[in-house]
C-alpha positions in Angstrom: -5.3 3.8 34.0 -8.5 2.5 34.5 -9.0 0.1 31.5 -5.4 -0.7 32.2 -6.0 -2.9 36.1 -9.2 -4.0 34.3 -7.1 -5.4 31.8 -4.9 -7.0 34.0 -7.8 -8.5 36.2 -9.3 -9.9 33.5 -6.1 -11.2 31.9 -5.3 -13.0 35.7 -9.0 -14.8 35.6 -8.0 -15.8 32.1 -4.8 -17.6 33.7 -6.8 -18.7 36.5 -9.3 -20.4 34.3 -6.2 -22.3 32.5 -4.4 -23.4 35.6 -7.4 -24.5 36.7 -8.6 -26.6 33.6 -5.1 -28.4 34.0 -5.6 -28.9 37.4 -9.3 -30.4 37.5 -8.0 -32.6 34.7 -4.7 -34.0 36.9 -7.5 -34.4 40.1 -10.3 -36.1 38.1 -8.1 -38.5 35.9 -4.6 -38.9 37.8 -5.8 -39.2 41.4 -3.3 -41.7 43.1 -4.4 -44.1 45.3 -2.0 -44.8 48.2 -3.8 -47.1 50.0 -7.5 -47.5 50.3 -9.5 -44.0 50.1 -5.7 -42.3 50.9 -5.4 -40.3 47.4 -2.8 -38.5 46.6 -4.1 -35.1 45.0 -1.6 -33.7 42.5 -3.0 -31.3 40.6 -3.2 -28.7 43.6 0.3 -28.3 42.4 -1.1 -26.3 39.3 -2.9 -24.4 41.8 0.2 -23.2 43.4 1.9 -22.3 40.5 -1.1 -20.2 39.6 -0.1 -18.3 42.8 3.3 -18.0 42.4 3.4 -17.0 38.6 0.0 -15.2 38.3 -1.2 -14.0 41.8 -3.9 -14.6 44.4 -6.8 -14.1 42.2 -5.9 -16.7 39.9 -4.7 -18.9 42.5 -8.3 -18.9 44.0 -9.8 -19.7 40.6 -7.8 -22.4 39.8 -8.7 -23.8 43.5 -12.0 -23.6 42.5 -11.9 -25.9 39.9 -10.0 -28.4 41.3 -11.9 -29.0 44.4 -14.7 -29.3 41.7 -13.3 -32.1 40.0 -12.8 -33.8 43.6 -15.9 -33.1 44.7 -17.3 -34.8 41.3 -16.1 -38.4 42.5 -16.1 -38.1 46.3 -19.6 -35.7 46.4 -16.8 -33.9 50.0 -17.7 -30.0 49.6 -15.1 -30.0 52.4 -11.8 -29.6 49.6 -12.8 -26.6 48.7 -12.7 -24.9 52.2 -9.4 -26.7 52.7 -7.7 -25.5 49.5 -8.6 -22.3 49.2 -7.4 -21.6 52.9 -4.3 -23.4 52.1 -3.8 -20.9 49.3 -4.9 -18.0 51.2 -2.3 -18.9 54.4 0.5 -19.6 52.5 0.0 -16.2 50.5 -0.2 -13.8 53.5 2.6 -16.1 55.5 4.8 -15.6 52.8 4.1 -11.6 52.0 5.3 -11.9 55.6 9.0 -13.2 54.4 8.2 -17.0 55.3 9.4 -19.4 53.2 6.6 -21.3 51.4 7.2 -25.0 52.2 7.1 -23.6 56.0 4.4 -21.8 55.6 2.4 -24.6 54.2 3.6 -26.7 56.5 2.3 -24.1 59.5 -0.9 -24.0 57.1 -1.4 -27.6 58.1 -0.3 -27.9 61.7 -2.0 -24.7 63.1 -5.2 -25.1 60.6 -6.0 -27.1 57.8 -6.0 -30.5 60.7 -7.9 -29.6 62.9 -10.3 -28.2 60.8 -10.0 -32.1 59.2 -9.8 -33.7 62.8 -13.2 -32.0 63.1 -15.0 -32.3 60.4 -14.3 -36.0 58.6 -15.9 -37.8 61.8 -19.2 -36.3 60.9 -19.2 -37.4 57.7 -17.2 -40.5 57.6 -17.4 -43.3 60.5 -13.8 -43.9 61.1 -11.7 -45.3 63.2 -9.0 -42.9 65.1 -5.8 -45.1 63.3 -7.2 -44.6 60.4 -8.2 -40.7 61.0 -4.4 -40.3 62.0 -3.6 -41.9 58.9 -5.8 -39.5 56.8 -4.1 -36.0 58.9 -0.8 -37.9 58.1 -1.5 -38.3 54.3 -3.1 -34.8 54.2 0.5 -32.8 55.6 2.4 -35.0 53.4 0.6 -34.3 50.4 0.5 -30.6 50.9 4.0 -30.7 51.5 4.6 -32.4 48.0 2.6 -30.6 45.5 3.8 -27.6 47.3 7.7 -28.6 46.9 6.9 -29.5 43.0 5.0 -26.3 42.3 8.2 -24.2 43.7 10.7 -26.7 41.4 7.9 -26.3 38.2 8.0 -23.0 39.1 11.9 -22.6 38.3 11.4 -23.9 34.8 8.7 -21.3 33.8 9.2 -19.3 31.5 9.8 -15.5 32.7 6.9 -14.0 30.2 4.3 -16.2 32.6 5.5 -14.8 35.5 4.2 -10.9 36.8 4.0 -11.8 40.5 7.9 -11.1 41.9 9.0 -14.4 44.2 11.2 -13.0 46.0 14.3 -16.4 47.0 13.8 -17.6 50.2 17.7 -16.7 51.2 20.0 -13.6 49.8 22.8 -16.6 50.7 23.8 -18.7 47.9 24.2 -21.3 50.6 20.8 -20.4 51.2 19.2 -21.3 48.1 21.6 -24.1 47.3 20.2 -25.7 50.7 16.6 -25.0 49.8 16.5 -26.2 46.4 18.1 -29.3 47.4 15.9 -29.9 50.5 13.1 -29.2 47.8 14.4 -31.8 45.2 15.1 -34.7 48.1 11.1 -33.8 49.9 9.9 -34.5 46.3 12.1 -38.0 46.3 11.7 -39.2 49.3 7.9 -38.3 49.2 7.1 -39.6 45.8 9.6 -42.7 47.0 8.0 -43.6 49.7 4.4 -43.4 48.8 5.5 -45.5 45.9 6.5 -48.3 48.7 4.1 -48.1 50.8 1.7 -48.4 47.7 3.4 -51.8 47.0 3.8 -52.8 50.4 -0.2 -52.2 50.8 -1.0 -54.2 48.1 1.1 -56.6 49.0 -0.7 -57.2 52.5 -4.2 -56.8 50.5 -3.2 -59.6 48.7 -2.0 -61.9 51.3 -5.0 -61.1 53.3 -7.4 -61.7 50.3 -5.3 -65.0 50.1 -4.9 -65.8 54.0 -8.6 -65.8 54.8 -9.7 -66.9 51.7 -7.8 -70.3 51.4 -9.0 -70.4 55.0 -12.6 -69.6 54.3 -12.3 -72.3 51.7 -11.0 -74.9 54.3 -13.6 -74.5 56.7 -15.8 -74.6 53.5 -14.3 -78.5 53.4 -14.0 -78.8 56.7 -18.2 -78.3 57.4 -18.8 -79.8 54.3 -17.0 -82.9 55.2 -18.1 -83.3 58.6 -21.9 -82.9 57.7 -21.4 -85.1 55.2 -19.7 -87.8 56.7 -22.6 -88.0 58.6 -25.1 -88.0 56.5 -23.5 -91.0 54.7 -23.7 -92.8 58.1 -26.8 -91.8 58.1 -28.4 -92.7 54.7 -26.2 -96.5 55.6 -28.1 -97.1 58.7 -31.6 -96.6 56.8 -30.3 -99.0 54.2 -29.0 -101.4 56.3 -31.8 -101.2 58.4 -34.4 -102.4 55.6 -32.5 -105.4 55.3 -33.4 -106.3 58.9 -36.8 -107.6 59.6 -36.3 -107.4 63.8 -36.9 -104.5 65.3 -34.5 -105.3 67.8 -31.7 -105.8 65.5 -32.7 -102.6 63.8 -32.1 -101.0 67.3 -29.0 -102.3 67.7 -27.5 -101.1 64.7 -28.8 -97.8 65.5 -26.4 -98.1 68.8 -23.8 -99.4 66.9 -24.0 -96.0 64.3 -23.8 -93.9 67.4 -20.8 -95.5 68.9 -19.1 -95.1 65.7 -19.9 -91.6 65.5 -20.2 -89.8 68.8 -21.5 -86.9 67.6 -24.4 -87.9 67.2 -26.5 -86.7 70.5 -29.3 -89.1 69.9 -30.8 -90.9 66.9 -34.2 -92.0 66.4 -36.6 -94.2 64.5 -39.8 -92.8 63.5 -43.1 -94.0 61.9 -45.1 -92.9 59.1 -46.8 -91.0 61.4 -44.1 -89.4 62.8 -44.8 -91.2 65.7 -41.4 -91.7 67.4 -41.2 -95.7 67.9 -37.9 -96.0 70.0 -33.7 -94.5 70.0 -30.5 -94.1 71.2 -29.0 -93.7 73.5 -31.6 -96.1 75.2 -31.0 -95.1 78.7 -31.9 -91.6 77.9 -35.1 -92.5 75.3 -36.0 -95.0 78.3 -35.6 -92.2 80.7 -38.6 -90.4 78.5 -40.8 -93.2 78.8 -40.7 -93.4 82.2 -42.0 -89.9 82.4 -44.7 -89.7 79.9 -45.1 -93.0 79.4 -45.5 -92.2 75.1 -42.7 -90.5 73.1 -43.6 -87.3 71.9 -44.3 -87.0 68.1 -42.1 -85.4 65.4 -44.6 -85.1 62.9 -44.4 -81.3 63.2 -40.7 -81.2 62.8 -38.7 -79.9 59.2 -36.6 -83.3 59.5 -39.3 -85.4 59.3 -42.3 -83.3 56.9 -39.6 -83.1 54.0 -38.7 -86.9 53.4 -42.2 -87.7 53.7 -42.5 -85.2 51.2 -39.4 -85.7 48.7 -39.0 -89.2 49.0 -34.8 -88.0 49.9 -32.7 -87.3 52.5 -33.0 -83.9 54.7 -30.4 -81.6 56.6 -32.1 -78.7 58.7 -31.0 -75.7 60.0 -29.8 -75.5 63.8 -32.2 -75.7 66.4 -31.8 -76.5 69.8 -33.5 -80.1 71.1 -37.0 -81.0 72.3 -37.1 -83.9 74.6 -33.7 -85.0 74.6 -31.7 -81.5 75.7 -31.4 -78.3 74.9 -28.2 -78.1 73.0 -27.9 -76.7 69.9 -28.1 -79.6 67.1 -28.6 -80.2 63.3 -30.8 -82.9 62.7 -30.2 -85.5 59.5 -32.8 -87.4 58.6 -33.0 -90.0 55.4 -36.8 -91.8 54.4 -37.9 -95.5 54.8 -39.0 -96.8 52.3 -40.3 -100.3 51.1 -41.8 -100.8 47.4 -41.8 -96.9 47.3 -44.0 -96.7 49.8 -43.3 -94.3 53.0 -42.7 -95.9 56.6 -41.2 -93.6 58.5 -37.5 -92.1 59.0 -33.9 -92.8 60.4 -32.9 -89.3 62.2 -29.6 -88.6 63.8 -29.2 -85.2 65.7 -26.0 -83.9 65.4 -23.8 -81.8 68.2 -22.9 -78.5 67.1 -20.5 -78.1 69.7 -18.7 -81.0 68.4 -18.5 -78.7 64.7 -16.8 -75.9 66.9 -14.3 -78.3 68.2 -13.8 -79.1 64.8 -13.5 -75.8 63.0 -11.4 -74.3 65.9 -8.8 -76.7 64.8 -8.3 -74.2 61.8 -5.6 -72.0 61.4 -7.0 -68.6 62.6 -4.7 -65.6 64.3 -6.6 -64.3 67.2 -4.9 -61.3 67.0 -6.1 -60.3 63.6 -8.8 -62.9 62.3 -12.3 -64.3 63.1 -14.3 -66.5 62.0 -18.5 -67.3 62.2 -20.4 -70.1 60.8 -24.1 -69.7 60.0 -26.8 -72.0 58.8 -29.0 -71.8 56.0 -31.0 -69.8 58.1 -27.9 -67.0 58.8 -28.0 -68.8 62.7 -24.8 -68.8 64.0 -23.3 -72.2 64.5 -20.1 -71.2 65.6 -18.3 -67.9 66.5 -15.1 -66.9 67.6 -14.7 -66.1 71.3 -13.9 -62.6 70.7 -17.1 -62.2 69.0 -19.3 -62.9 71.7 -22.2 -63.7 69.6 -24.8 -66.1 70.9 -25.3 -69.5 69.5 -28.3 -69.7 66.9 -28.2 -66.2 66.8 -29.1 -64.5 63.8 -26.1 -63.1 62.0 -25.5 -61.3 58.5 -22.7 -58.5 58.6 -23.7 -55.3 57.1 -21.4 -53.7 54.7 -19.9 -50.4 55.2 -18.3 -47.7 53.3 -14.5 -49.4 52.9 -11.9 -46.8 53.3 -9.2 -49.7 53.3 -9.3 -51.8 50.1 -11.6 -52.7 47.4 -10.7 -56.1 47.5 -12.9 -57.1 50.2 -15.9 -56.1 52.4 -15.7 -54.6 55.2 -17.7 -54.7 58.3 -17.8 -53.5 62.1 -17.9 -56.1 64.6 -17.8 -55.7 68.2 -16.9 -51.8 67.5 -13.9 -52.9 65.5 -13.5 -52.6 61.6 -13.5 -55.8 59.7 -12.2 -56.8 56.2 -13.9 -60.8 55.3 -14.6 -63.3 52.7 -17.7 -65.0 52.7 -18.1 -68.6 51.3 -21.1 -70.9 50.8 -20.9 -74.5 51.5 -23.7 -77.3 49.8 -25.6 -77.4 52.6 -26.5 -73.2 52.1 -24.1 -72.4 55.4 -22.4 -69.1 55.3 -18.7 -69.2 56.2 -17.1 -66.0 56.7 -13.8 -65.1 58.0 -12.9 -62.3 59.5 -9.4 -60.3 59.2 -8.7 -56.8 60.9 -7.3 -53.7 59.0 -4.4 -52.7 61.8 -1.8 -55.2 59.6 -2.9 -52.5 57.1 -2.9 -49.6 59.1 0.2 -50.3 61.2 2.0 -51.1 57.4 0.9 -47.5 56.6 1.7 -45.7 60.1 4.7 -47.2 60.2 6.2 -46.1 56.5 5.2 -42.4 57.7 6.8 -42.6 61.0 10.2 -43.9 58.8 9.4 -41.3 56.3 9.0 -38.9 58.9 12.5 -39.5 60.4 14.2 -40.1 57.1 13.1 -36.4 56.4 14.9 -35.3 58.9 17.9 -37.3 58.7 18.1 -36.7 55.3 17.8 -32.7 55.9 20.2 -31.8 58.6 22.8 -34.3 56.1 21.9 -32.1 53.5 22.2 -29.1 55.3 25.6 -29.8 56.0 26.9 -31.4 52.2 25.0 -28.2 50.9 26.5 -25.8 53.5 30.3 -26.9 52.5 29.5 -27.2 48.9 28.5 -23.6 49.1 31.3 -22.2 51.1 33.6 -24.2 48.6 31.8 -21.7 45.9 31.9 -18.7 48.2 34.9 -18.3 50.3 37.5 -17.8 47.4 34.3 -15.4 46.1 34.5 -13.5 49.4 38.2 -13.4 49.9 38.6 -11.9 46.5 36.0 -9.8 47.0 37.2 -8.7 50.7 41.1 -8.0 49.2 40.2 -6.1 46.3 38.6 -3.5 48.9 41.4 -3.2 50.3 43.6 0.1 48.9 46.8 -2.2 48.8 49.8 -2.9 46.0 50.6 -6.3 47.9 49.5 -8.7 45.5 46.3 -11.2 46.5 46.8 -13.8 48.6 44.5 -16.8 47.8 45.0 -20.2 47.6 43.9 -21.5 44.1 43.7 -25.1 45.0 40.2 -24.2 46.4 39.0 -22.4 43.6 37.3 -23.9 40.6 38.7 -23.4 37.0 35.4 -20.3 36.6 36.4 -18.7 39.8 40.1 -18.6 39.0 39.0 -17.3 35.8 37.0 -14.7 37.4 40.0 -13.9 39.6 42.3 -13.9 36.8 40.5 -10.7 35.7 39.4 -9.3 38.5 43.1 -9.0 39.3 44.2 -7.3 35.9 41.5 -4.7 36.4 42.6 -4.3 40.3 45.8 -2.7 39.2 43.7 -0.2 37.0 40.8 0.6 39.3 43.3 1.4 42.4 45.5 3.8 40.1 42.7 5.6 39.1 40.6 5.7 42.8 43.6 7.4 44.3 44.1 10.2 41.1 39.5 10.3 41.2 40.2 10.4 45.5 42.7 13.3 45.2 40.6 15.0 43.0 37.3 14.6 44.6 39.1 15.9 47.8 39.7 18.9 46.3 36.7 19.2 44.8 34.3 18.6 47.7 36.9 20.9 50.2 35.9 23.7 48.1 32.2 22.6 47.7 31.8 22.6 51.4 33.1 26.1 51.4 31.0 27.3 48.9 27.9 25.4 50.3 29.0 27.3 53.8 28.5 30.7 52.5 25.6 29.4 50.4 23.8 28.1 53.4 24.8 31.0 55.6 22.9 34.1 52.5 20.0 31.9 52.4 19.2 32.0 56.0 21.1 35.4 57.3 21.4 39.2 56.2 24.4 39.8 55.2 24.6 42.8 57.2 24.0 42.2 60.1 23.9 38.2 60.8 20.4 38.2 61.8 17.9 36.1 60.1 16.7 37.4 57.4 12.9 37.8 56.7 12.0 34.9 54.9 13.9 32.0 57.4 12.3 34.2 60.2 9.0 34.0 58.7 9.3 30.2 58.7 11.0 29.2 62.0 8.8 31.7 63.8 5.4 30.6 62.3 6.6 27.0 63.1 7.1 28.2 67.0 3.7 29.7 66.9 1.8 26.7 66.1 3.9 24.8 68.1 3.0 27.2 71.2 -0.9 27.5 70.0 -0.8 23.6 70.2 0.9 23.5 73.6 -0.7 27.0 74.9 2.4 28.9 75.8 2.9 32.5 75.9 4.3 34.3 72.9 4.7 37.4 71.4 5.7 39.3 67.8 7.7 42.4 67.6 7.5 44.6 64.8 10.0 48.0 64.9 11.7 50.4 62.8 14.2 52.6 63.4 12.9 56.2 63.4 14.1 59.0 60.8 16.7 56.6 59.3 16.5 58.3 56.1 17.9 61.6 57.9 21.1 59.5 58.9 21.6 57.9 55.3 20.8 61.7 53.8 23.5 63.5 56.4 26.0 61.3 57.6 26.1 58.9 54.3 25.1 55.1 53.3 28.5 54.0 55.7 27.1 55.9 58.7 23.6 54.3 58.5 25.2 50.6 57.4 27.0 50.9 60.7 24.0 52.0 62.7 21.8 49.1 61.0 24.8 46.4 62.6 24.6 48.2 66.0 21.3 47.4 66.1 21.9 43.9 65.3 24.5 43.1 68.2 22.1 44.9 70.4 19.0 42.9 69.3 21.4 39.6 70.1 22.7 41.0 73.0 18.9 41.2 74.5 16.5 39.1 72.8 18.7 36.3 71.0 20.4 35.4 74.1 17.0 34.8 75.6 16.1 32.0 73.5 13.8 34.6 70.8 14.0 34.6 67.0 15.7 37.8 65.9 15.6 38.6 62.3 16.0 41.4 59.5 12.7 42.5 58.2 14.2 45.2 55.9 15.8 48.0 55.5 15.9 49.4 59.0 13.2 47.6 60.2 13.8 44.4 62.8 11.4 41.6 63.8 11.4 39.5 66.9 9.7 36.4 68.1 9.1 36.1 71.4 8.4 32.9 73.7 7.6 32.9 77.8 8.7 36.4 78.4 6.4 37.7 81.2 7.0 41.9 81.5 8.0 41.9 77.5 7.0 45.9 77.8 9.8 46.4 80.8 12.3 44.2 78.3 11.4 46.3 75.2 12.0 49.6 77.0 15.4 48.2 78.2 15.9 48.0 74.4 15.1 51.3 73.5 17.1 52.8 76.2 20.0 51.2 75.3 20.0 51.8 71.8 20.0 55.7 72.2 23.5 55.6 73.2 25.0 52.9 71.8 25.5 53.7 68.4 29.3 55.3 68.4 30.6 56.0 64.2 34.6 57.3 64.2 34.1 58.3 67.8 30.5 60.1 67.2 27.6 59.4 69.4 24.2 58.6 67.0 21.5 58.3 69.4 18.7 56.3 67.5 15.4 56.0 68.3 13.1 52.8 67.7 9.1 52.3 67.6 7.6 49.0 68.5 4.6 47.2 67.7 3.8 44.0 69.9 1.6 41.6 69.8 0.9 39.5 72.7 -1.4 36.4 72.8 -1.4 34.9 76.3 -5.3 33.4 75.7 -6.5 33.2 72.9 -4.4 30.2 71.3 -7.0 29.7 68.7 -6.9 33.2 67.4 -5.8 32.8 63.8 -2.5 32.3 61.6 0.9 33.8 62.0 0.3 36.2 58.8 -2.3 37.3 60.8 -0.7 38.1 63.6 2.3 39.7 61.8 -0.3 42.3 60.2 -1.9 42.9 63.5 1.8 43.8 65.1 2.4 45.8 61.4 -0.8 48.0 62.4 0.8 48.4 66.0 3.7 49.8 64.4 2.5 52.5 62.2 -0.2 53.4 65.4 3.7 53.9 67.5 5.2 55.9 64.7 1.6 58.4 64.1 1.7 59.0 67.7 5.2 60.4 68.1 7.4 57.7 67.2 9.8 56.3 69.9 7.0 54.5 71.2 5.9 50.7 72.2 2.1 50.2 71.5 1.6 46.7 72.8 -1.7 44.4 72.9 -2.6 41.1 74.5 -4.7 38.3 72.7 
């Protein structure tokens, strides 16, 4: 018996390990992505079929492994706790008589998220949409691999199967409902994750697309603008070589400004970086009247690398010295004359003109973003909603992306943010800026319609199935209802709502009808008879085995059992009781010298007189042989006065064909009125024996009576 569960142990951890082989493989290779990090995990289906075919114990094996092969790609520990739970739940809620796609579903509600709602934020920084997304995914997808595993589990074979799944309904309405609730879950589930996989993808794309043909535009967009400056200003220093006046020179400087406003200022500098005049005048004449020398750029980026390279320069943003404190780019080109350095043409350019200029861009402030940053990674222009600070050093940081894998993702202003980053000639960062909730509400919203499609779907499927079955049933049960009846009149059903099988089925049940109610009523007759006279029989059956035949008093053995029975009972509750033991004295005279008949006759007086004063009472009265009685007596309280009532009665009330036989009795009696723990009942029968034999050697006729 032994070698024979080890056997079967070992055999189930065999299974286990198979099941579970099959489902690490689905996990590891066939994971399906839904929509970012959302997976769908089918091979915990395999692990349910382990249960229902093979039992808990290679259910939990096969769990095992499968959270093994997720835990190889996502490094979560946290799949094993949640499967092996699952499998555990749904295994003692369905011991319990619940169906299993309820009980997985309870599985999920009452435990498997919130343990999830706890746990994932302290491993995974995510936002609450995107957490309810996650608990949303996780019910779903226990509810499907747990509706395919019941469907697989229809097609296995019977030789895989020792664990008995019991149907969820005795109904075929029942299981006709089920199996079809079963097949549409697995529809509509595997349905809709297959739109909303297309619909994701779909809004992945045109947000790759949206922000990146707008990342690209405002890639033009700076270039163009920065450009179109330095052209005007690389014209000026050309135009200005042709021009021997300084005066004209200064003039066309004005001119340049006027024709492109934003330009703050513009200067003319020295080989020394000495600055030698600018415009707008009013403000470079403002300067002079203050310090009465301009200050000196020689220490400035715009002006160290022409000198240096012989080219034109564009810095980074910086914010004015001398001539405000706005943010501005500054665009300086060299003067030269026979290759020899004379100093530079600079224009500073207004950044808040750029803004004015990219704002002009096609950007959803709902959704999108954008930010602008110099060579430097200072910002030259942000959105509003940003609130980041002009010249500002900015570089997003990327963060694990639960969303997509077509695109960074980043957390701005304590909001999750999918961008594109692009890089303009001049070393600027452009990066636009596009929000997940598009994604998100795409994905909430298909489980919300999913949700209530379920249901719709259900209670219409409940009904279809409901009438479809009672289409099958109610000729079934008619039939079956008439043919119980004991009745010539021939059926009454209406065939136009039976199918060809069930008339079939009818046809024959029918034919047979007319032979099964001929015969019941010959077999009824018969058994009748039968069981009338085995009733009688079992009567006087029942009636030796418990009485003498003589008399009608117990005989000894039934007294022997109903009266130890009454004595534990009273030891337990501590009532009074007593045993009586007594014999008839001389009996063998009366058989010797008045005949058997005589004595058979005194032996019954005795018996009606035992009744009369002891049965009547409530006692057990029995026949303990030949002319000795036995009595069993409970709350009695002068048993002594009783007994002697006895005796005295008997000595004159045995009358044979008008002859008086006075008969004598001796008694033996045991009383036990404290000491409830004394013994058994053989033991008290042997002590009232000895009280017997100690009346008879003293005389006979006598009571010898003791208390316990």
């Amino acid at each position: 018996m032994r070698n024979a569960s080890v056997n079967h142990h070992l055999t189930n951890v065999s299974w286990g390990l198979g099941y579970g082989s099959v489902a690490a493989i689905i996990n590891y290779f066939l994971a399906f992505e839904v929509y970012g990090s959302v997976t769908i995990l089918l091979g915990q289906m395999i692990v349910f079929l382990a249960l229902f075919t093979r039992g808990l114990t290679a259910a939990v094996i096969a769990a095992l492994m499968a959270s093994a092969a997720v835990y190889l790609y996502t490094q979560n520990a946290f799949f094993f706790i949640t499967l092996i739970s699952e499998v555990l739940t749904v295994y003692l809620l369905y011991r319990r008589k619940v169906p299993i796609l309820l009980a997985d579903l309870l599985y999920w509600v009452l435990l498997g998220i919130p343990m999830s709602y706890l746990y994932l934020p302290t491993v995974l920084d995510l936002p609450t949409d995107f957490l309810v997304i996650i608990m949303a995914k996780l019910v779903f997808n226990g509810l499907l691999y747990t509706a395919l595993a019941i469907l697989l589990f229809q097609l296995v074979p019977k030789s895989w199967r020792v664990v008995p799944m019991k149907p969820v309904s005795d109904s075929l309405t029942g299981r006709i409902f089920y199996l079809s609730f079963l097949c549409i879950v697995v529809t509509s589930l595997s349905f809709s994750f297959l739109y909303t996989v297309r619909s994701a993808q779909q809004i992945e794309q045109q947000i790759v697309a949206d922000i990146g043909a707008k990342a690209n535009s405002l890639r033009e967009v700076t270039e163009d603008f920065v450009t179109d400056y330095v052209v005007a200003v690389r014209n000026l220093r050309d135009s200005m070589a042709s021009l021997a006046s300084f005066e004209e020179q200064l003039e066309l400087m004005a001119l340049t400004q006027n024709n492109y406003p934003s330009f703050v200022s513009m200067l003319r500098a020295d080989a020394n970086g000495k600055i030698l005049h600018g415009v707008p005048t009013d403000h470079f004449g403002e300067v002079l009247t203050q310090t009465s020398t301009l200050p000196d750029i020689d220490d400035r980026n715009y002006f160290q690398a022409p000198k240096a390279t012989r080219e034109g320069y564009v810095s980074s943003a910086f914010r004015g010295r001398g001539f405000g404190t706005q943010p501005i780019i500054a665009i300086s080109e060299p003067l030269l004359k026979n290759g020899e350095f004379m100093g530079i043409v600079e224009g500073s350019l207004d950044i808040p003109e750029l803004n004015r200029l990219v704002r002009r861009t096609d950007i959803d402030p709902r959704y999108q973003s954008v930010v602008v940053t110099d060579n430097d990674n200072q910002v030259i222009f942000a959105s509003d909603q940003l609130n980041l600070i002009a010249l500002a050093s900015f570089s997003p940081r990327n963060l694990l992306n639960l969303y997509t894998q077509d695109l960074p993702l980043t957390r701005l202003q304590n909001r999750d943010m999918l961008y594109t980053q692009r890089l303009n000639k001049y070393g600027w960062n452009i990066y636009v800026f596009s929000s997940p909730e598009q994604l998100t509400q795409l994905f909430a919203h298909n489980l919300i319609v999913l949700f209530v499609f379920l249901i719709l779907i259900g209670a219409l499927f409940a009904l279809v199935t409901r009438r479809f079955a009672r289409e099958i049933t109610r000729p079934l049960e008619s039939l079956a209802e008439q043919l119980n009846h004991d009745t010539d009149l021939p059926l009454a059903i209406d065939q136009s709502e039976m199918s060809r099988e069930v008339r079939t089925i009818a046809d024959n049940l029918i034919s047979a009808r007319k032979l099964m109610v001929n015969f019941n009523r010959q077999l009824q007759t018969q058994v009748q008879e039968k069981t009338a006279d085995l009733e009688k029989l079992n009567g006087k059956l029942e009636k030796l085995a418990r009485e003498d035949g003589l008399t009608e008093l117990l005989n000894r053995r039934t007294f022997d059992d109903l009266a130890e029975q009454r004595y534990h009972e009273a030891m337990a509750t501590r009532k009074h009781v007593a045993l009586i033991l007594m014999d008839i004295d001389h009996f063998k005279r009366i058989n010797d010298t008045m005949g058997h008949p005589v004595g058979d006759e005194c032996i019954r007086m005795v018996g009606l007189i035992l009744k009369e004063y002891f049965e009547r009472k409530g006692c057990l009265v029995g026949r303990y042989g030949g002319e000795e009685f036995a009595v069993f007596v409970s709350e009695v309280d002068d048993l002594r006065a009783l007994a002697k009532e006895f005796q005295d009665a008997l000595a004159t009330s045995c009358q044979v064909e008008g002859q008086m036989i006075p008969l004598n009795m001796s008694m033996g009696i045991v009383e036990v009125r404290s000491s409830f723990s004394g013994g058994s009942f053989r033991r008290l029968v042997a002590h009232a024996d000895k009280l017997l034999y100690q009346s008879k050697d003293s005389g006979r006729n006598r009571i010898s009576i003791e208390t316990l």
